[in-house]
OpenMM code with the backbone's topology and positions (N, CA, C; nanometers):
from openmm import Vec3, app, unit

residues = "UNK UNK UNK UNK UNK UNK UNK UNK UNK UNK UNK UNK UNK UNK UNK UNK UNK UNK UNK UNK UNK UNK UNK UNK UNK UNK UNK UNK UNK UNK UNK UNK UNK UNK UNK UNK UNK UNK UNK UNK UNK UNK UNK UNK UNK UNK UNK UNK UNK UNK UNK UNK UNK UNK UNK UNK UNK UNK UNK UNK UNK UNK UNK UNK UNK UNK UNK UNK UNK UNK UNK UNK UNK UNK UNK UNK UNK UNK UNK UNK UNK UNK UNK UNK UNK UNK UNK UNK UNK UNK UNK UNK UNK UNK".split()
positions = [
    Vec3(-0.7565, -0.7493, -1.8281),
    Vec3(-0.8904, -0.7903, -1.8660),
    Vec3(-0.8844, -0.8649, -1.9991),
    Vec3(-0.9603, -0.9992, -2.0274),
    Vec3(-0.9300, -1.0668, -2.1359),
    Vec3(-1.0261, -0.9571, -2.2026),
    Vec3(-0.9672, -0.9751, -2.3445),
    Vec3(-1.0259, -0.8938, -2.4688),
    Vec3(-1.0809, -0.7473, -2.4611),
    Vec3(-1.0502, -0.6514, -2.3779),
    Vec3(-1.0537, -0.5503, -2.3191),
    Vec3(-0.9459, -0.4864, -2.4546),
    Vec3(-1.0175, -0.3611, -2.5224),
    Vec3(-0.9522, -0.3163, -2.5770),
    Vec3(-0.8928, -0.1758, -2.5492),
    Vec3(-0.8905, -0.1748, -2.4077),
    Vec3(-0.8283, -0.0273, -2.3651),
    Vec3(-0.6798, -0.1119, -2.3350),
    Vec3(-0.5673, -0.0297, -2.3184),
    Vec3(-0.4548, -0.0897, -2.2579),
    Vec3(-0.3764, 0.0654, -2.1468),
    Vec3(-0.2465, 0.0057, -2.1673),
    Vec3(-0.1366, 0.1313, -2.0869),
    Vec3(-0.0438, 0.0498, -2.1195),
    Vec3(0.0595, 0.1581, -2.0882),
    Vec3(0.1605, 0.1231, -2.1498),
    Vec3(0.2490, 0.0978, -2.0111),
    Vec3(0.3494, -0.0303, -2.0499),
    Vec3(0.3705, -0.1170, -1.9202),
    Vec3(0.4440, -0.0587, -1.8114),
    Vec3(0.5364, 0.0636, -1.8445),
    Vec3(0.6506, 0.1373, -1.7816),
    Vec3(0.5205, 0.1989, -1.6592),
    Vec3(0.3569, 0.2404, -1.6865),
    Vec3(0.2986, 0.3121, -1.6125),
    Vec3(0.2676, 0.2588, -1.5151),
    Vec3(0.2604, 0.1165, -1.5363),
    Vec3(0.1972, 0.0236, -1.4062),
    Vec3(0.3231, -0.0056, -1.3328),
    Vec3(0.4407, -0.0491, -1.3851),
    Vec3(0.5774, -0.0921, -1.2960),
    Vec3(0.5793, -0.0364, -1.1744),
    Vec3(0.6198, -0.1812, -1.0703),
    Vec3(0.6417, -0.3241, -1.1222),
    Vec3(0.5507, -0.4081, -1.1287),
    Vec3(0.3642, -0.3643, -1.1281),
    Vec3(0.2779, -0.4522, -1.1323),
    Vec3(0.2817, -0.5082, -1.2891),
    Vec3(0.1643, -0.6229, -1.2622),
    Vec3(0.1914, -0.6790, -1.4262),
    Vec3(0.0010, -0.6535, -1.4388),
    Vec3(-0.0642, -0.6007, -1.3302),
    Vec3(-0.2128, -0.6363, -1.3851),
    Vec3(-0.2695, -0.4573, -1.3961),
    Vec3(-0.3577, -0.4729, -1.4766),
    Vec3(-0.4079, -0.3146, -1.4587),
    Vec3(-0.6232, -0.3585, -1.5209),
    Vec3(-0.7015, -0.2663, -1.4494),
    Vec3(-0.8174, -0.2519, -1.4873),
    Vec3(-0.8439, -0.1727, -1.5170),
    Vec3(-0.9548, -0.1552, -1.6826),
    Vec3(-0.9732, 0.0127, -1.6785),
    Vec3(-1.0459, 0.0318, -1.6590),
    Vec3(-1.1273, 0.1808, -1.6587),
    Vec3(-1.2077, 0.2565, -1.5992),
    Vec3(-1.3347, 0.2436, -1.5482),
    Vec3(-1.3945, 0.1525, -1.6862),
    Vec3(-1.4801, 0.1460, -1.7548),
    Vec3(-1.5095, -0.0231, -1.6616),
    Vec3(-1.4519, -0.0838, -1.6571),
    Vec3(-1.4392, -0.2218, -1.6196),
    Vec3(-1.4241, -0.2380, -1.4555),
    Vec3(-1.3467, -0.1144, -1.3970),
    Vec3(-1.3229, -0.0823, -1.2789),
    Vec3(-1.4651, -0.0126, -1.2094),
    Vec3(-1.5914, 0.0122, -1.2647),
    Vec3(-1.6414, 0.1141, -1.2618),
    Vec3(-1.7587, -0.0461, -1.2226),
    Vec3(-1.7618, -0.1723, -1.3060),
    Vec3(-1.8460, -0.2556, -1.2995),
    Vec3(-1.7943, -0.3657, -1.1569),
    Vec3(-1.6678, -0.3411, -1.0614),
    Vec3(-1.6491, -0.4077, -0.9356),
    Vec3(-1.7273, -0.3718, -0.8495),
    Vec3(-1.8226, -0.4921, -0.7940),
    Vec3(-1.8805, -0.4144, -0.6559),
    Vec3(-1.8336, -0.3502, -0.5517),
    Vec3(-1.9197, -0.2619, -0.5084),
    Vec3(-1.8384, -0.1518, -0.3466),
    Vec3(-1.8022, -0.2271, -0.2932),
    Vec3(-1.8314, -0.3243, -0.2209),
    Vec3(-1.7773, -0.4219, -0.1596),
    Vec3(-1.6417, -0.4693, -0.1635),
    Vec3(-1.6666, -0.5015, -0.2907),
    Vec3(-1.5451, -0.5389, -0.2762),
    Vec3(-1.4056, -0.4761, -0.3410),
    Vec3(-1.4609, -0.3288, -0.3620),
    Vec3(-1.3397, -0.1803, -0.3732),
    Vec3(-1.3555, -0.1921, -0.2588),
    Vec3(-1.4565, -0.1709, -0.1777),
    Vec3(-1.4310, -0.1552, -0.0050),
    Vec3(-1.3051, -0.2151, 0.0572),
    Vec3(-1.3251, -0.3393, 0.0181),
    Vec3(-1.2246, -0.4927, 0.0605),
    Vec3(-1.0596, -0.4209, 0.0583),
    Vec3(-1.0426, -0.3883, -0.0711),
    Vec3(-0.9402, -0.3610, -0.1527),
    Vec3(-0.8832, -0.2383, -0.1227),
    Vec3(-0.9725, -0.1572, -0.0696),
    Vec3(-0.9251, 0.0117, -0.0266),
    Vec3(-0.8754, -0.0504, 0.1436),
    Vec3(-0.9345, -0.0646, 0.2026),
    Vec3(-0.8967, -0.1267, 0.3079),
    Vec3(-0.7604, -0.2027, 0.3378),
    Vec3(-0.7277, -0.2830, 0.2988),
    Vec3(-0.6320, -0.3420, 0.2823),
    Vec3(-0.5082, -0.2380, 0.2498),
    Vec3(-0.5548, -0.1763, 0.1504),
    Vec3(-0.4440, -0.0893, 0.0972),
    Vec3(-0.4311, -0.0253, 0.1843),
    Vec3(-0.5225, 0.0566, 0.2753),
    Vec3(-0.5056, 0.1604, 0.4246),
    Vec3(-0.3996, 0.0557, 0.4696),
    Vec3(-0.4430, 0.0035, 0.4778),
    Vec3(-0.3821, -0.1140, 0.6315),
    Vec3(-0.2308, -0.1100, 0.6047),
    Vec3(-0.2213, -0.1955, 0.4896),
    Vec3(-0.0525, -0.2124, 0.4014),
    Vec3(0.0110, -0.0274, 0.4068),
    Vec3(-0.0448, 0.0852, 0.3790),
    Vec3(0.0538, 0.1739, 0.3879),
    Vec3(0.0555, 0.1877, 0.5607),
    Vec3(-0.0137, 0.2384, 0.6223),
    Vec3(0.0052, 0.2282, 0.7823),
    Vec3(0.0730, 0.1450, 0.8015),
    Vec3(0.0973, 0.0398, 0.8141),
    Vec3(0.1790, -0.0453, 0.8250),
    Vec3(0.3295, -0.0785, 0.8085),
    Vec3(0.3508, 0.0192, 0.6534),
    Vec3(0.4775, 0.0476, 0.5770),
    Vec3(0.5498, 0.1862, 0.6417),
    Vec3(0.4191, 0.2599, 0.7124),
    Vec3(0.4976, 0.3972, 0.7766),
    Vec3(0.5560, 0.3877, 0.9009),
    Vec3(0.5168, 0.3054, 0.9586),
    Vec3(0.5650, 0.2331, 1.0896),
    Vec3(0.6797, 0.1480, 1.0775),
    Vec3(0.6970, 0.0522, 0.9770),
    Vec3(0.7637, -0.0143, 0.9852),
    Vec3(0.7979, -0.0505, 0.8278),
    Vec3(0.9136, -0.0063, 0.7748),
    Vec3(0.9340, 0.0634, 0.6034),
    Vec3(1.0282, -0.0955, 0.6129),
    Vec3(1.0679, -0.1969, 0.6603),
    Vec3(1.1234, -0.2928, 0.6065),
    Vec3(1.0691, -0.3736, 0.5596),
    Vec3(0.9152, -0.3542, 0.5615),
    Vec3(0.8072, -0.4610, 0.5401),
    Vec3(0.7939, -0.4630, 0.3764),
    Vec3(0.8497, -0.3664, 0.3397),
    Vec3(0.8459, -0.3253, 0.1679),
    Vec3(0.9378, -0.4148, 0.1269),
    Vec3(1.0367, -0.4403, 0.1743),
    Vec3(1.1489, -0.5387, 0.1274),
    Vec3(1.1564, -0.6610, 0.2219),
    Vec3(1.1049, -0.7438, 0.2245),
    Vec3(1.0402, -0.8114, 0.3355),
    Vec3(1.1732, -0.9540, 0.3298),
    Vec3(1.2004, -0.9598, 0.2007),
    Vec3(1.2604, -1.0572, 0.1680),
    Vec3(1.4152, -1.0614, 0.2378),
    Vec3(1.4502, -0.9131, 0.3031),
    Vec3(1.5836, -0.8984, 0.3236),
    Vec3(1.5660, -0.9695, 0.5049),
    Vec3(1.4481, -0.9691, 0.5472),
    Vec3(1.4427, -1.0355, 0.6918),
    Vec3(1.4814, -1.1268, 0.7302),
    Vec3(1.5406, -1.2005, 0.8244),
    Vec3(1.5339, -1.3831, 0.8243),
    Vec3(1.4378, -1.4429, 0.8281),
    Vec3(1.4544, -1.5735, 0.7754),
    Vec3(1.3326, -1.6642, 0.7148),
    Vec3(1.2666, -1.6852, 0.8742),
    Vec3(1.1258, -1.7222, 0.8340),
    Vec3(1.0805, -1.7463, 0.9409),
    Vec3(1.0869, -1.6743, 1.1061),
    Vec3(1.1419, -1.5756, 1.0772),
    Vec3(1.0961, -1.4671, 1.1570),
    Vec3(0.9587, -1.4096, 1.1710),
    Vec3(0.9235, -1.3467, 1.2963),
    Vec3(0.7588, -1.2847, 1.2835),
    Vec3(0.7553, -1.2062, 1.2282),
    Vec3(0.8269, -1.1200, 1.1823),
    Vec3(0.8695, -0.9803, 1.1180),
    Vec3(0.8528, -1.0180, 0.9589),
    Vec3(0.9000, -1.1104, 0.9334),
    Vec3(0.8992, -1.1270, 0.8079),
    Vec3(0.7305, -1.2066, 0.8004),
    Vec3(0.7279, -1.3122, 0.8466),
    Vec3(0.6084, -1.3599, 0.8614),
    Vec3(0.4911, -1.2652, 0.8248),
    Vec3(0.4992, -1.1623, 0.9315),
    Vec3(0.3675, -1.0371, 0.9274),
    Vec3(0.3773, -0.9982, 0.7860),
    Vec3(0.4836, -0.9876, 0.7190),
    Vec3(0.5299, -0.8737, 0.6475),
    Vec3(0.4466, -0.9625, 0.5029),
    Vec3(0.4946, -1.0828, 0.5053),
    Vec3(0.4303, -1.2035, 0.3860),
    Vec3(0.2579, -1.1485, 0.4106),
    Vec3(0.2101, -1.1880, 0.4825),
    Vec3(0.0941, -1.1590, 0.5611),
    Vec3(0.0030, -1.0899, 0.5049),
    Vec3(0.0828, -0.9970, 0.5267),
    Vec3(0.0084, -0.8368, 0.4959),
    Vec3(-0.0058, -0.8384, 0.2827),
    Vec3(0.1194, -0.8373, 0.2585),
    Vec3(0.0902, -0.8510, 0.0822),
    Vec3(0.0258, -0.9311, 0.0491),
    Vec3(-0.0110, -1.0612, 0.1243),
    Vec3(-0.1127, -1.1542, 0.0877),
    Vec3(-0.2376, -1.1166, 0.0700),
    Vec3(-0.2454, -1.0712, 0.2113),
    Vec3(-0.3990, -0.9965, 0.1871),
    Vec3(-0.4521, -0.8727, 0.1097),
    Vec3(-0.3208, -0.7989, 0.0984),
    Vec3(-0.3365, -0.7447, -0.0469),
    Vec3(-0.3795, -0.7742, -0.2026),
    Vec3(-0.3005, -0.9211, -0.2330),
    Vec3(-0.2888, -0.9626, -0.3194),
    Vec3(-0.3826, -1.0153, -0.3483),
    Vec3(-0.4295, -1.0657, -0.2191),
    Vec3(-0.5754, -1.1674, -0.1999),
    Vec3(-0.7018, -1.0557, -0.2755),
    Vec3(-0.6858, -0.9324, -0.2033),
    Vec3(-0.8210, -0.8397, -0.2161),
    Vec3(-0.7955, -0.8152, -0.3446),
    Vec3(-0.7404, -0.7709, -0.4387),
    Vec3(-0.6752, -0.7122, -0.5880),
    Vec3(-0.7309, -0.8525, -0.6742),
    Vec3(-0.7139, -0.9266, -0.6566),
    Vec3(-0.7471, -1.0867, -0.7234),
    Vec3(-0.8657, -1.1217, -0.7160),
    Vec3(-0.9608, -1.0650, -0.5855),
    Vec3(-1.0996, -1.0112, -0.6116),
    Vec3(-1.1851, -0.9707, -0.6804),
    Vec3(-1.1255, -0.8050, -0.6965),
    Vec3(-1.1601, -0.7306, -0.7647),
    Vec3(-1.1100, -0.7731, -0.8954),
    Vec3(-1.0282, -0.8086, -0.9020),
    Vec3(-0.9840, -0.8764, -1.0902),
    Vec3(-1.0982, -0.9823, -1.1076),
    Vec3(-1.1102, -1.0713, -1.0210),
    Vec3(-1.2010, -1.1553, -1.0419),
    Vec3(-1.3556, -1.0925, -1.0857),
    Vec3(-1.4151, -0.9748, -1.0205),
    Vec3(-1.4933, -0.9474, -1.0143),
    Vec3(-1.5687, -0.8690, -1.1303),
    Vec3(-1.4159, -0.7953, -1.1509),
    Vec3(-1.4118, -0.6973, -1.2987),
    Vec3(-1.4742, -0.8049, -1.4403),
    Vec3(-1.3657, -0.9223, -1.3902),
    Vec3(-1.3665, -1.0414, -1.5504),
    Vec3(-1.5544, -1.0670, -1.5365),
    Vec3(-1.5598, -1.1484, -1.4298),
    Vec3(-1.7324, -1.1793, -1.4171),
    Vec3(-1.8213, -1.0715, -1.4557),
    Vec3(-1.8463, -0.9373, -1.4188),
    Vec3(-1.9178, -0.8380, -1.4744),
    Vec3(-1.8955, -0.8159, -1.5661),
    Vec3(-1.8084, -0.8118, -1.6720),
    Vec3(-1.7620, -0.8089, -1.8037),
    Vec3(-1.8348, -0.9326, -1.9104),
    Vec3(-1.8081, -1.0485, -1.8478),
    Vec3(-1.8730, -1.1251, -1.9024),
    Vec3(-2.0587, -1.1526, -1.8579),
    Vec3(-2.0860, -1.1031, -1.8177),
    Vec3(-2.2309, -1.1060, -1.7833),
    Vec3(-2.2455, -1.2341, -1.6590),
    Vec3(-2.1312, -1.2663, -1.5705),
    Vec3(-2.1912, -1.4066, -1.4777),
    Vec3(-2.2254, -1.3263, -1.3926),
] * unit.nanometer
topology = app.Topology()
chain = topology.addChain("A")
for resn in residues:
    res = topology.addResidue(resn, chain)
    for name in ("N", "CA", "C"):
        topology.addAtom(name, app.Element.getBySymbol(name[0]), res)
């Protein structure tokens, strides 16, 4: 969060690089925690079934396997970038 004066210390988040706090996390719409919880269901179901999808990179290129596997963290990444987005805008009053 720009100018957010809560932090953590970086070893807690590893290997992510983004974190929201509480307080800031508390101003994302349901919606779109909805978005974001979802996704996350999806990505672990997904990882219990099929645990190579975590290391996705070890697949051959352009395989469906790997393909799905890109896929899936996207839309992870996609929903998280949301909610970051969403956190910064309520923070700033847009």
């Amino acid at each position: 969060m720009p100018f957010c004066r809560r932090t953590i210390a970086a070893e807690k988040i590893a290997p992510h690089k983004d974190w929201v706090c509480g307080v800031h996390w508390a101003g994302v719409s349901r919606k779109l925690k909805a978005e974001y919880n979802l996704a996350k269901r999806r990505a672990r179901r997904i990882l219990r079934f099929k645990p190579i999808y975590a290391e996705y990179w070890k697949l051959p290129g352009g395989s469906p396997g790997r393909l799905s596997a890109v896929a899936m963290w996207r839309r992870l990444d996609a929903a998280w970038a949301k909610c970051k987005a969403g956190a910064i805008e309520r923070a700033a009053g847009i």
